[in-house]
Residue frames relative to the residue before (quaternion, step in Angstrom):
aa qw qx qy qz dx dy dz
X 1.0000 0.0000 0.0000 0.0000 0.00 0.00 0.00
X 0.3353 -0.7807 0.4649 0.2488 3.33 -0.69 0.90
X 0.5748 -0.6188 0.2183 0.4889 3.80 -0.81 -0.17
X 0.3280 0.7481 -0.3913 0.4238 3.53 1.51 0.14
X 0.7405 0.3273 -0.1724 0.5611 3.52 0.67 -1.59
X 0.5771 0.5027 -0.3809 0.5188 3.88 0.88 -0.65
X 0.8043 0.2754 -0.2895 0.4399 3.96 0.44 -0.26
X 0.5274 0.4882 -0.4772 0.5058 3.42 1.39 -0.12
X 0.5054 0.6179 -0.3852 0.4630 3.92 0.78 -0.99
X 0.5850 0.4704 -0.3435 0.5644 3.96 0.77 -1.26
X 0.7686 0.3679 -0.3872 0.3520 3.44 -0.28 -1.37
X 0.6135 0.6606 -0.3234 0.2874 3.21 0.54 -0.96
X 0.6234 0.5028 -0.1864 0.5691 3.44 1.12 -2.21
X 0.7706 0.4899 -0.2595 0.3143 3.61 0.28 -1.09
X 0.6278 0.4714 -0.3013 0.5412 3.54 1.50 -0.47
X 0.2922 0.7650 -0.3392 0.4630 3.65 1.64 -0.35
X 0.8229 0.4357 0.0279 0.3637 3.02 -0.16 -2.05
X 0.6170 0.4968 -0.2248 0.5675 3.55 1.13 -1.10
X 0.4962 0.6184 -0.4200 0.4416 3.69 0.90 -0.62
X 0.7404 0.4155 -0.3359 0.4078 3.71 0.08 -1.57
X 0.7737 0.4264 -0.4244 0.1985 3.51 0.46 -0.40
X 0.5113 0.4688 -0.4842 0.5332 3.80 1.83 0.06
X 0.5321 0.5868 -0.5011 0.3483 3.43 0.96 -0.65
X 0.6011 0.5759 -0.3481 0.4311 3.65 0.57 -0.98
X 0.6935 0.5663 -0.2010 0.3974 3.45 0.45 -1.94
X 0.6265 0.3739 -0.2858 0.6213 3.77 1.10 -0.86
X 0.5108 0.7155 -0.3326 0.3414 3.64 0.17 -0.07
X 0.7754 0.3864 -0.1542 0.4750 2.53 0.68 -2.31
X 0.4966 0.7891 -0.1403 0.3333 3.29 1.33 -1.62
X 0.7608 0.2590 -0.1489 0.5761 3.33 0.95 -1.25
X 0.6059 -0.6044 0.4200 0.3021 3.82 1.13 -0.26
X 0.5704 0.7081 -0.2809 0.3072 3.27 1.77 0.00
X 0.2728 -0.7729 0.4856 0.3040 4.06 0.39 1.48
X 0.5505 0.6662 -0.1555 0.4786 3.84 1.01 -1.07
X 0.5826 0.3963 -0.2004 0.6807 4.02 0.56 -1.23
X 0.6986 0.4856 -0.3836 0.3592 4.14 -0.01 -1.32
X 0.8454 0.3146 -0.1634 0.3995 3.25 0.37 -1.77
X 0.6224 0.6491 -0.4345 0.0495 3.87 0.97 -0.41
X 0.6155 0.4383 -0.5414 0.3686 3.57 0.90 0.25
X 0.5366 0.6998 -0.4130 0.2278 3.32 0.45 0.81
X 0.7181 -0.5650 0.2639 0.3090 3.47 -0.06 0.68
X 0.4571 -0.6106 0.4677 0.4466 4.06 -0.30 0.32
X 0.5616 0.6193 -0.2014 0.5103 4.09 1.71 -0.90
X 0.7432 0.5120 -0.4101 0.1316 3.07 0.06 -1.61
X 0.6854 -0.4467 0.5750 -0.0086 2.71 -2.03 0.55
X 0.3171 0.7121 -0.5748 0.2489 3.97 0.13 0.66
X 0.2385 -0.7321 0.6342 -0.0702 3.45 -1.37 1.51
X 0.1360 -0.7481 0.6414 0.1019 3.84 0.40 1.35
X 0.8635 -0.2151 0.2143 0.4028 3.86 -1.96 0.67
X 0.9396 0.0223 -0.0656 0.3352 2.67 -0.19 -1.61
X 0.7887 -0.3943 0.0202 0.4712 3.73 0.98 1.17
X 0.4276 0.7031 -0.5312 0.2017 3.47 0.97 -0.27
X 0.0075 -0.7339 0.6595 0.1626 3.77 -0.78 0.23
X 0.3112 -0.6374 0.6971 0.1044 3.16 -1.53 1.79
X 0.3660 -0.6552 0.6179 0.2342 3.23 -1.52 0.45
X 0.8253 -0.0730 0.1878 0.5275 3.95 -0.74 0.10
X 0.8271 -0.3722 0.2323 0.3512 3.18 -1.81 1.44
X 0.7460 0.1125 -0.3477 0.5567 3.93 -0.06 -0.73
X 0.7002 0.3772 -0.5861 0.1547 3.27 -0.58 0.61
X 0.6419 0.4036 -0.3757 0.5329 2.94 1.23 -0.71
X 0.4705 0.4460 -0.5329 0.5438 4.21 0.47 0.52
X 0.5950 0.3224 -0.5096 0.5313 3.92 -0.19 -0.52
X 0.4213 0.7569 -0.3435 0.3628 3.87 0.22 -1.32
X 0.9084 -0.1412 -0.0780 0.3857 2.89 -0.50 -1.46
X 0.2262 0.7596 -0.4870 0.3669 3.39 1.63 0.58
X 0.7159 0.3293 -0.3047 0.5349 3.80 0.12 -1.17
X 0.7977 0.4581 -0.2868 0.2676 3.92 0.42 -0.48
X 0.2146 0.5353 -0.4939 0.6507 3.15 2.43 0.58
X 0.8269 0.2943 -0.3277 0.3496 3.22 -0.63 -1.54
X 0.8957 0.2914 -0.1486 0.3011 3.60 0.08 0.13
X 0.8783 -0.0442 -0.1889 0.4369 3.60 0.48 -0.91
X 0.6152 0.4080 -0.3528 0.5749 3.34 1.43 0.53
X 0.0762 0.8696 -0.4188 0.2502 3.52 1.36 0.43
X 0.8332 -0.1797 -0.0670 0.5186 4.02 0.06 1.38
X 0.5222 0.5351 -0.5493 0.3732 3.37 0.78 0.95
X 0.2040 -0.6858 0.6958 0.0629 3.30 -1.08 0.89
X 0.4856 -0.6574 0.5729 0.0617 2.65 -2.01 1.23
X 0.1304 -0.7024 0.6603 0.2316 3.77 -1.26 0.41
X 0.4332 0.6574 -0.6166 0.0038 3.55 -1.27 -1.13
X 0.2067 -0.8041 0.5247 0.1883 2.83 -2.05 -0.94
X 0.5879 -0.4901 0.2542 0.5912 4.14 -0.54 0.68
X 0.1958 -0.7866 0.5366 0.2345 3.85 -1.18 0.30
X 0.7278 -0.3101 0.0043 0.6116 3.00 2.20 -0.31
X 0.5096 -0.6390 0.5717 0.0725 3.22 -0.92 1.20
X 0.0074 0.8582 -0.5064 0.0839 4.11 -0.19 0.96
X 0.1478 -0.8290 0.5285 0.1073 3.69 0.12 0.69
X 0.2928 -0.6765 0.6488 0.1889 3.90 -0.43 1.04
X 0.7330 -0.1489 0.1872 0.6368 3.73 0.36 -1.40
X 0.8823 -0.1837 0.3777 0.2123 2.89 -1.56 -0.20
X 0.7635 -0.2978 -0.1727 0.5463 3.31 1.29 0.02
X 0.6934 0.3948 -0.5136 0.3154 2.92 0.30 1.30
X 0.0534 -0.9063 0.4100 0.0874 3.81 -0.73 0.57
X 0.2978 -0.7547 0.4647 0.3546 3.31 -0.52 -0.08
X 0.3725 -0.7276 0.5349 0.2138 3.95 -1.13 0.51
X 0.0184 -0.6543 0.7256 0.2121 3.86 -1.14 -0.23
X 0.0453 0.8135 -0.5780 -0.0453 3.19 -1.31 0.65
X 0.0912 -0.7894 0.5486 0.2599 3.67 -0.42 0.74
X 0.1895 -0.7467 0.6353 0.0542 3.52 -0.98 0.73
X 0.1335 -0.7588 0.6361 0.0425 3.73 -0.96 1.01
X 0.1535 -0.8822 0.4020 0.1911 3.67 -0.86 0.69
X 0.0994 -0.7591 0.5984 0.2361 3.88 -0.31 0.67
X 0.3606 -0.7278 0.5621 0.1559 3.42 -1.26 1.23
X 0.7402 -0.4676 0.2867 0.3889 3.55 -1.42 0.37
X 0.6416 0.1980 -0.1319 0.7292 3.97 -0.51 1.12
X 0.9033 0.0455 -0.2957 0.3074 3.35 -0.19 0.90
X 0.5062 -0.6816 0.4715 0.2385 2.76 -1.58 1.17
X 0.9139 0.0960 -0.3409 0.1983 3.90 0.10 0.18
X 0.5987 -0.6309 0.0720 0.4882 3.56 -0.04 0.30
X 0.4019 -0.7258 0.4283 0.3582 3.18 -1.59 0.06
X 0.4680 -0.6619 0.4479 0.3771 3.92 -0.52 1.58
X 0.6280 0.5551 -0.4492 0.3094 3.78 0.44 -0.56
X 0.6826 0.3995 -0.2606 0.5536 3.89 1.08 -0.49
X 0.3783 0.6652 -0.5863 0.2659 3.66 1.17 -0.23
X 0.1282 -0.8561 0.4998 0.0305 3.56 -1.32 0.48
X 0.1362 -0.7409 0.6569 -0.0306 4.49 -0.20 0.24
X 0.0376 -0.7342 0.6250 -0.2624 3.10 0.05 2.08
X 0.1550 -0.7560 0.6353 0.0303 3.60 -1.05 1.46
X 0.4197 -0.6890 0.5909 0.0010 2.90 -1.14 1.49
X 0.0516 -0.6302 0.7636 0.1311 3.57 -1.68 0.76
X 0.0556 0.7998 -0.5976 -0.0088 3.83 -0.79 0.64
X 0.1180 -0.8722 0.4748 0.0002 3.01 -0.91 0.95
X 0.2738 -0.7753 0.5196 0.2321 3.61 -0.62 0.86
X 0.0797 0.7736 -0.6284 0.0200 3.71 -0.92 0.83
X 0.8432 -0.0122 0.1706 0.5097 4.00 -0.68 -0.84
X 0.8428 0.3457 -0.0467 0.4098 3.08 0.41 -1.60
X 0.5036 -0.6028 0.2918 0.5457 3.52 1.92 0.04
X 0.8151 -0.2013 0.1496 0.5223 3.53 -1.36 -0.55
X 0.2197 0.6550 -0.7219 -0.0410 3.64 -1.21 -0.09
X 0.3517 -0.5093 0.7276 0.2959 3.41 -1.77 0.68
X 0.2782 -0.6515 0.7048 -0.0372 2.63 -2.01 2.14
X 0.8468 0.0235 -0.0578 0.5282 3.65 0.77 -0.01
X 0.1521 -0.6887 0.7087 0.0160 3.71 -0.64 0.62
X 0.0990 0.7065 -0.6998 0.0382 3.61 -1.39 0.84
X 0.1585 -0.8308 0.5335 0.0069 3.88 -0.10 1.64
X 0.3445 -0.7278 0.5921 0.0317 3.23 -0.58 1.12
X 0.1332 -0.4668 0.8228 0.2957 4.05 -1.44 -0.37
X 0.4012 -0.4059 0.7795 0.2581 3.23 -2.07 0.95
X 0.1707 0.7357 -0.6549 0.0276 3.21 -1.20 0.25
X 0.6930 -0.6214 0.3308 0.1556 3.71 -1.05 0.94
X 0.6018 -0.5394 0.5026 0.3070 3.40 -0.86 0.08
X 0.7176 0.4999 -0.0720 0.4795 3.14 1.16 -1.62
X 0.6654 0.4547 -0.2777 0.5229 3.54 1.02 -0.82
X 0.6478 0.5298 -0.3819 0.3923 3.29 0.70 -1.03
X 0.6431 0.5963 -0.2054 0.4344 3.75 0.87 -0.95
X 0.5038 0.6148 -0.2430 0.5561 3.30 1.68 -0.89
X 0.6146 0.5418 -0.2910 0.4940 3.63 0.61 -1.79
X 0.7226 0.4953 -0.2320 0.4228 3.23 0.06 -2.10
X 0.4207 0.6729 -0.3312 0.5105 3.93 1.29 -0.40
X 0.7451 0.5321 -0.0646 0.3970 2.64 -0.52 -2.19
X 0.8223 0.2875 -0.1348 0.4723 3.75 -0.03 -1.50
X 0.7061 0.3979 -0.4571 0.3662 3.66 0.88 0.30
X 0.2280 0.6129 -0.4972 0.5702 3.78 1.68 0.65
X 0.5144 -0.5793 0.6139 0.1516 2.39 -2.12 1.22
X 0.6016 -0.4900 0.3662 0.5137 3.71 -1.31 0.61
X 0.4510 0.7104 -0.3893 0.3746 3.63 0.47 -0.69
X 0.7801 0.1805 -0.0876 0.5926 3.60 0.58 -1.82
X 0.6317 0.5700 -0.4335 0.2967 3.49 0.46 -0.05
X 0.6304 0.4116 -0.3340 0.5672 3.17 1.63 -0.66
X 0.4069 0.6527 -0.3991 0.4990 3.82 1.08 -0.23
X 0.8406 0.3058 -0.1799 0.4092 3.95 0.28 -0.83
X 0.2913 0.6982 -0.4477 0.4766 3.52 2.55 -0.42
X 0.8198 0.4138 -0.1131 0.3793 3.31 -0.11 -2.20
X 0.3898 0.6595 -0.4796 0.4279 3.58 1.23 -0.41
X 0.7201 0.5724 -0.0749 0.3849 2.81 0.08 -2.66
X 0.6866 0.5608 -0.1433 0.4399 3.65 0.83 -1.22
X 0.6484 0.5078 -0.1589 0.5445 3.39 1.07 -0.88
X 0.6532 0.5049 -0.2649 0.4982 3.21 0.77 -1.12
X 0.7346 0.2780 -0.4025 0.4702 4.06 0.17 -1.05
X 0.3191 0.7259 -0.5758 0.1989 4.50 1.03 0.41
X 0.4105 -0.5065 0.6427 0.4024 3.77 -0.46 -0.24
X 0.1549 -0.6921 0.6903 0.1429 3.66 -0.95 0.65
């Protein structure tokens, strides 16, 4: 293979790959658990924020099915690929930054922003994503806040909830 057909083969694989993530975004957008999870493998591997690990496509479709219909229920996602990283020939890895806009509003909220790492793998059936590990971006400044926050008794922690609560009230 010359290096023409070896970089057209890249462009090609790489433009593949870049697909699942609007594919996803429309998915999520429309509420579809099924549309979300289908470039994913019958195997894969998928690690949601806060640690859950789904095993293979129908779980992580049921998954995020009940969490359309309910606690993520008309937020839509924006973002875009930050880079696309080819180990070999068929396997790569993805970055993805992902920004969320919650229900009733129009812009997002940085606290749900997110920088999911893809594992994708190319086999028979072409590319599929073999693992997915979703991260929160999350600050320096927040984190210190948490680390705050989590050294309060339950007492004050629920004291700074109802604060926090009070505050987003219309006055």
């Amino acid at each position: 293979m010359n290096s023409q057909t070896a970089q057209t083969t890249t462009t090609t694989d790489e433009s593949a790959i870049r697909a699942f993530h609007r594919q996803m975004i429309d998915a999520w957008n429309r509420g579809s658990g099924e549309g979300f999870a289908a470039p994913f493998s019958e195997t894969a591997d998928f690690i949601t924020f806060e640690g859950t690990h789904l095993k293979g496509r129908k779980e992580i479709a049921a998954f995020h099915q009940q969490a359309f219909d309910t606690v993520v229920k008309g937020t839509r996602l924006e973002g875009e690929v930050d880079f696309v990283r080819f180990v070999n020939s068929q396997l790569a890895l993805m970055l993805v930054v992902i920004r969320v806009i919650l229900p009733g509003q129009t812009e997002t909220s940085p606290s749900r922003d997110s920088l999911p790492l893809y594992v994708v793998t190319k086999g028979d059936e072409g590319w599929q994503i073999e693992g997915l590990l979703n991260t929160r971006k999350l600050t320096l400044e927040r984190q210190f806040f948490l680390d705050d926050f989590d050294l309060l008794s339950v007492e004050a922690q629920r004291q700074v909830t109802d604060l926090v609560s009070s505050l987003k009230q219309p006055h």
